[in-house]
C-alpha distance (Angstrom), angle and dihedral (degrees) to the residues before:
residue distance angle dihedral
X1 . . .
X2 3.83 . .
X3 3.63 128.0 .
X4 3.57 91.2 -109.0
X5 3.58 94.4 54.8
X6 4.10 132.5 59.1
X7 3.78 132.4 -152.0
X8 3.69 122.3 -100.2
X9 3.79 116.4 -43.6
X10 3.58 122.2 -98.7
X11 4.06 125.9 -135.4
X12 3.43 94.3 -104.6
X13 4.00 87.4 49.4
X14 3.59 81.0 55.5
X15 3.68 102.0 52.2
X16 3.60 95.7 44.3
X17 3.86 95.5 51.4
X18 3.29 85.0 54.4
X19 3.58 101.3 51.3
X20 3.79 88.5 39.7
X21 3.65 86.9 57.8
X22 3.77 95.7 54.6
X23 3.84 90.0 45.2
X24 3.49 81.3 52.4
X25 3.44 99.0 50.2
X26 4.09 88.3 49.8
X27 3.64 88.7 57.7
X28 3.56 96.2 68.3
X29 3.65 101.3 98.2
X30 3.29 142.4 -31.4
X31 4.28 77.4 25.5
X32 4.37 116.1 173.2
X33 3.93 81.6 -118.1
X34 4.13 87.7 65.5
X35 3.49 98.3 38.7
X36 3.81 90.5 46.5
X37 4.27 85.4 53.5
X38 3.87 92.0 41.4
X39 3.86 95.1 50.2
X40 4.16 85.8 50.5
X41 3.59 90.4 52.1
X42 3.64 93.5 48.3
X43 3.58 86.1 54.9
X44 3.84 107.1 50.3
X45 3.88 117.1 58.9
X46 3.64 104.9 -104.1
X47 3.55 114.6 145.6
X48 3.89 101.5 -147.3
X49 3.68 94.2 56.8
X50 3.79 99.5 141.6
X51 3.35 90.7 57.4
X52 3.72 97.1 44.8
X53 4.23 83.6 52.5
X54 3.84 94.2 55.7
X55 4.15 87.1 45.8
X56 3.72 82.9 58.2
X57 3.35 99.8 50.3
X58 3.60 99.0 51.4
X59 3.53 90.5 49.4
X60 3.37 89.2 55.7
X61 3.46 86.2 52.6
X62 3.84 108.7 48.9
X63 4.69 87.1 48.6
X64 3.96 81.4 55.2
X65 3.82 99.1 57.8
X66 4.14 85.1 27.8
X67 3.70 80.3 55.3
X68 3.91 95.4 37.9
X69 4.44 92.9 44.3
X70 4.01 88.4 44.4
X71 3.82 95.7 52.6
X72 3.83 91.1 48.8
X73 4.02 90.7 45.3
X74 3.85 88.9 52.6
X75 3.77 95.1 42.6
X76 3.63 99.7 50.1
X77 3.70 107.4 29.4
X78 3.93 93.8 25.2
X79 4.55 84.3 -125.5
X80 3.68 108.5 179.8
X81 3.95 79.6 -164.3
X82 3.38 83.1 64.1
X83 4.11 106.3 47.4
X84 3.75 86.1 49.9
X85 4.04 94.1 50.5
X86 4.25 79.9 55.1
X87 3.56 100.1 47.6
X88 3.80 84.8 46.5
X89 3.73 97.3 60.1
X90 4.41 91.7 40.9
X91 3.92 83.0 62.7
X92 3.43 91.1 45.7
X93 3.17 99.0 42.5
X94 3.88 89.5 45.8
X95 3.89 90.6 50.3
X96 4.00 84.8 62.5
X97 3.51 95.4 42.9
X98 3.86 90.0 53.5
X99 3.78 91.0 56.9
X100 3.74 83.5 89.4
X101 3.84 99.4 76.6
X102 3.93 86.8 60.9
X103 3.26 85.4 64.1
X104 4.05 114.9 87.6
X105 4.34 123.0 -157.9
X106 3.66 95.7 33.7
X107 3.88 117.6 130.3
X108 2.99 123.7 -90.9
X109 3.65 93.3 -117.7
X110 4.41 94.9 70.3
X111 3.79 87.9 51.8
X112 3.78 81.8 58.4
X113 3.70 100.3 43.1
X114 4.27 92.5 45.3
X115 4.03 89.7 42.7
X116 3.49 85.9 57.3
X117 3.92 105.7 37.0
X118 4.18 81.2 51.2
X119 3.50 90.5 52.6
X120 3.78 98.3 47.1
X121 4.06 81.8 44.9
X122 4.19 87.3 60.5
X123 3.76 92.2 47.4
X124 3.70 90.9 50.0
X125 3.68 100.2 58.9
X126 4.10 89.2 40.2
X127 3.17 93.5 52.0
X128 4.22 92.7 36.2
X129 3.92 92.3 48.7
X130 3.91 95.6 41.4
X131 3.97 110.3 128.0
X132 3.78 100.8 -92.4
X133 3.80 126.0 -131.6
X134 3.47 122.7 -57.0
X135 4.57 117.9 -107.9
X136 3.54 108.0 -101.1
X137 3.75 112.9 -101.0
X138 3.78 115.9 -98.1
X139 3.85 115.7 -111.6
């Protein structure tokens, strides 16, 4: 076993690459994390806010397919390199999505939806960066 390289994945490895991987697949554009950053934007005074929105959006995009290339490198080759990259981009990801809460007069309903995408986002990268499963003893 190299440093690079884990032992076999445990179930809740398993759930939370597959979780990550539909988060991931969410942040493709237009992703809750973006919208949460645009709707800030829109809401503080900066002048260059277009600009700021399309920044957003492909930052959204690149911690989707960071999320999406990290799930398959930890599935498939069991990469530790790789389950860290993942649980790197949820807590990014989650970081933009919490942008939302600084952001007063929105229903009731968004607080909701980004409380709960955050919370997924925490479980993700517990459950992603849990110790995996022990190698099988040699007979």
């Amino acid at each position: 076993m190299s440093p690079v390289t884990g032992s076999q994945l445990s179930h809740r490895n398993k759930v939370g690459l597959v979780v990550a991987g539909v988060l991931g697949l969410t942040d493709l554009p237009p992703s809750p994390a973006a919208l949460a950053t645009m709707l800030f934007l829109w809401e503080s005074q900066i002048e260059p806010v277009d600009l700021l929105v399309l920044v957003g959006f492909v930052a959204a995009a690149v911690l989707g397919l960071t999320t999406i290339v990290g799930v398959v490198l930890t599935w498939r080759r069991k990469s530790r390199i790789g389950a860290r990259a993942v649980a790197a981009a949820r807590v990014i990801s989650a970081l933009m999505t919490a942008s939302v809460f600084l952001v007063q007069g929105q229903p009731a309903a968004m607080f909701m939806v980004a409380a709960a995408l955050v919370i997924l986002n925490i479980i993700t990268v517990i459950l992603v960066m849990s110790r995996p499963a022990a190698p099988p003893l040699p007979s």
